[in-house]
C-alpha positions as CSV (number, residue, x, y, z in Angstrom):
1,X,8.1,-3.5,-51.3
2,X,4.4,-3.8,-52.4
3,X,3.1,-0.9,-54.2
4,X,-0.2,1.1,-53.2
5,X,-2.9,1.7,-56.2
6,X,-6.8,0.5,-57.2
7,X,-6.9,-2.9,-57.3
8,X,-8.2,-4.2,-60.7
9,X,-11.5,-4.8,-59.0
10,X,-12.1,-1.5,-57.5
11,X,-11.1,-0.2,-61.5
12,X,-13.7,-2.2,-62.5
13,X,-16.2,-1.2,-60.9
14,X,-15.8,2.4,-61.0
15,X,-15.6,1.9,-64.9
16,X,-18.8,0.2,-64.6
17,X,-20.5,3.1,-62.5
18,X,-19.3,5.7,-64.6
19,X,-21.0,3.4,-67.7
20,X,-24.4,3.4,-65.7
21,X,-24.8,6.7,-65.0
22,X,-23.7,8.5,-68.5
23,X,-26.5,5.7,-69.8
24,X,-29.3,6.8,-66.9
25,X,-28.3,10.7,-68.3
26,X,-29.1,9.8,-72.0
27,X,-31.8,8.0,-71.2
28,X,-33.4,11.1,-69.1
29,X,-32.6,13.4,-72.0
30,X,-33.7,11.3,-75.0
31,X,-37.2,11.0,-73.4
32,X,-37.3,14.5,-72.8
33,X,-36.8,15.4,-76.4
34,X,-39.1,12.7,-78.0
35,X,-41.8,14.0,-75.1
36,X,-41.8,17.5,-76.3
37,X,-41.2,16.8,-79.7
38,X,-44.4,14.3,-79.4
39,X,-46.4,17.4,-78.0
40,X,-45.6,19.9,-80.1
41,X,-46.7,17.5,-82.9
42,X,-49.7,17.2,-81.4
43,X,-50.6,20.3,-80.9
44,X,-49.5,21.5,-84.6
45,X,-52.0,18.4,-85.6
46,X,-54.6,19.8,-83.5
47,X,-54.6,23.0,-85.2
48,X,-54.3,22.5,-88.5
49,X,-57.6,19.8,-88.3
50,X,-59.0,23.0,-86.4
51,X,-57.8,25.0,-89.8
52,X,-59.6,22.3,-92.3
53,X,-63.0,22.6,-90.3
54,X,-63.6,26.1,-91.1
55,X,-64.4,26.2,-94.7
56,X,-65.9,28.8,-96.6
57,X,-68.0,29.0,-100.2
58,X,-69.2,32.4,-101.9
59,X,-72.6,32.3,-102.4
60,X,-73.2,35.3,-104.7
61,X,-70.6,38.3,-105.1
62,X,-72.2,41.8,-106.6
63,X,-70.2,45.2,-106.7
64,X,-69.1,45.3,-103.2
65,X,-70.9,42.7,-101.5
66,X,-70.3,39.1,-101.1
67,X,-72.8,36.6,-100.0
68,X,-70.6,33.9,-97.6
69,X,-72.2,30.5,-96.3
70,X,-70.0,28.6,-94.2
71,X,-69.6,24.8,-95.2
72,X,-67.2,24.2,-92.5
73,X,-67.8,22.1,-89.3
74,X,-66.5,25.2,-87.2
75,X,-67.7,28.6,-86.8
76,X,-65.0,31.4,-89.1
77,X,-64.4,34.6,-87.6
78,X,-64.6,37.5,-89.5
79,X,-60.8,38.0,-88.7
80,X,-60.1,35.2,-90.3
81,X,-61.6,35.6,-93.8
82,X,-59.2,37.4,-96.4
83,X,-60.9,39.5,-99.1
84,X,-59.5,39.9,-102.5
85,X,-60.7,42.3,-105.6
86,X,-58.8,41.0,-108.7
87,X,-56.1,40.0,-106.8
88,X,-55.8,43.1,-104.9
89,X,-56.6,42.8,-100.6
90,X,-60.1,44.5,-99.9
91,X,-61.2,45.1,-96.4
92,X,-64.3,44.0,-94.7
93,X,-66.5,47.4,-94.0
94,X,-69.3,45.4,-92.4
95,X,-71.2,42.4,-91.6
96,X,-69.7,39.1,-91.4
97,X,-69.5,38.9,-87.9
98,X,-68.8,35.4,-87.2
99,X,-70.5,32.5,-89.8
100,X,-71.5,30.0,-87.6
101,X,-71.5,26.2,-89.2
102,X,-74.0,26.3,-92.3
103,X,-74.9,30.1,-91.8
104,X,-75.6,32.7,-94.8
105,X,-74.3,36.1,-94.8
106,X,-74.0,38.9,-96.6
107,X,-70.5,41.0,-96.1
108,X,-69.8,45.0,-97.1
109,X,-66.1,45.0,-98.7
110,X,-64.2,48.1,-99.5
111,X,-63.5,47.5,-103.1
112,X,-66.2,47.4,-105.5
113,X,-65.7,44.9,-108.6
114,X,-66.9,44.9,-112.3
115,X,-69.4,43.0,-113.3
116,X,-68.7,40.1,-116.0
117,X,-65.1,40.5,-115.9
118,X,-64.2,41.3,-112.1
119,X,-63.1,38.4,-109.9
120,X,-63.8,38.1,-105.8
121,X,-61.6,35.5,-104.0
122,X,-62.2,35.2,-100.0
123,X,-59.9,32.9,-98.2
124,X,-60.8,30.9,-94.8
125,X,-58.4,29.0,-92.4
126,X,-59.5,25.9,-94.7
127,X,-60.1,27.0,-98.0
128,X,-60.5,29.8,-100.6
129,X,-63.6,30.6,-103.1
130,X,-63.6,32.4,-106.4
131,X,-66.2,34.0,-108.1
132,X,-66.8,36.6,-110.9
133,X,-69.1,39.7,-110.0
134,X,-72.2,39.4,-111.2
C-alpha cells in the first residue's frame, strides 16, 4: 500500500518560501531602524550646528550690568543666555531682548558684583564668557 504525505518536492519548496519571507521581514525592519536612526541623527546634527552659531562675548560687565555683543552667526534669545554672579545664577531684569548677529547690548541683571574681585560668566547655546567687574 503506498503511503500519503508531501513529496520531497513540495517540502522543498515550502522550506524555501518560509526562507524568503522571514528574509523579506528582516529586510523591511532593518531599513526601518537604520531610516529613523539616520533621521534622528540628523536632526541632533542639525541642532547642535544651530547651538555652535550662537555665540556670545561680554563686552564690559559693571555692578549689575553687562555689556553683550553677539559674535555668533545666529541671533540668541534672551531665554537662552544664563547669567552668573560668582558662580551663583542671576536673573535678567531687563534689556537683552534678542542680540541679533554682531549686535551690542547692554543687559540689567539682578545681582550686583564687586568690583576688582567679582566675576560675571554668561553662557550662550555656543559658548560662555567670563569677566571680572570693573
Amino acid at each position: 500500500m503506498r503511503q500519503k504525505g508531501i513529496t520531497p518536492v513540495i517540502a522543498i519548496i515550502l522550506l524555501l518560501l518560509i526562507t524568503i519571507s522571514m528574509v523579506g521581514f528582516a529586510f523591511v525592519w532593518f531599513t526601518r531602524v537604520s531610516q529613523i536612526s539616520s533621521e534622528r541623527t540628523e536632526s541632533q546634527l542639525t541642532e547642535q550646528l544651530t547651538q555652535q552659531e550662537k555665540k556670545i562675548r561680554i563686552d564690559n560687565a559693571k555692578s549689575n550690568t553687562v555689556t553683550l555683543r553677539n559674535i555668533g552667526t545666529k541671533d540668541v534669545a534672551s531665554s537662552e543666555l544664563g547669567f552668573f554672579v560668582d558662580d551663583a545664577q542671576a536673573s535678567l531684569t531687563s534689556g537683552c531682548a534678542t542680540l541679533t548677529v554682531g549686535e551690542v547690548e547692554t543687559c540689567t541683571i539682578s545681582v550686583s558684583c564687586v568690583a576688582g574681585t567679582g566675576k560675571i560668566k554668561v553662557t550662550a547655546p555656543g559658548n560662555q564668557d567670563v569677566v571680572i567687574c570693573k
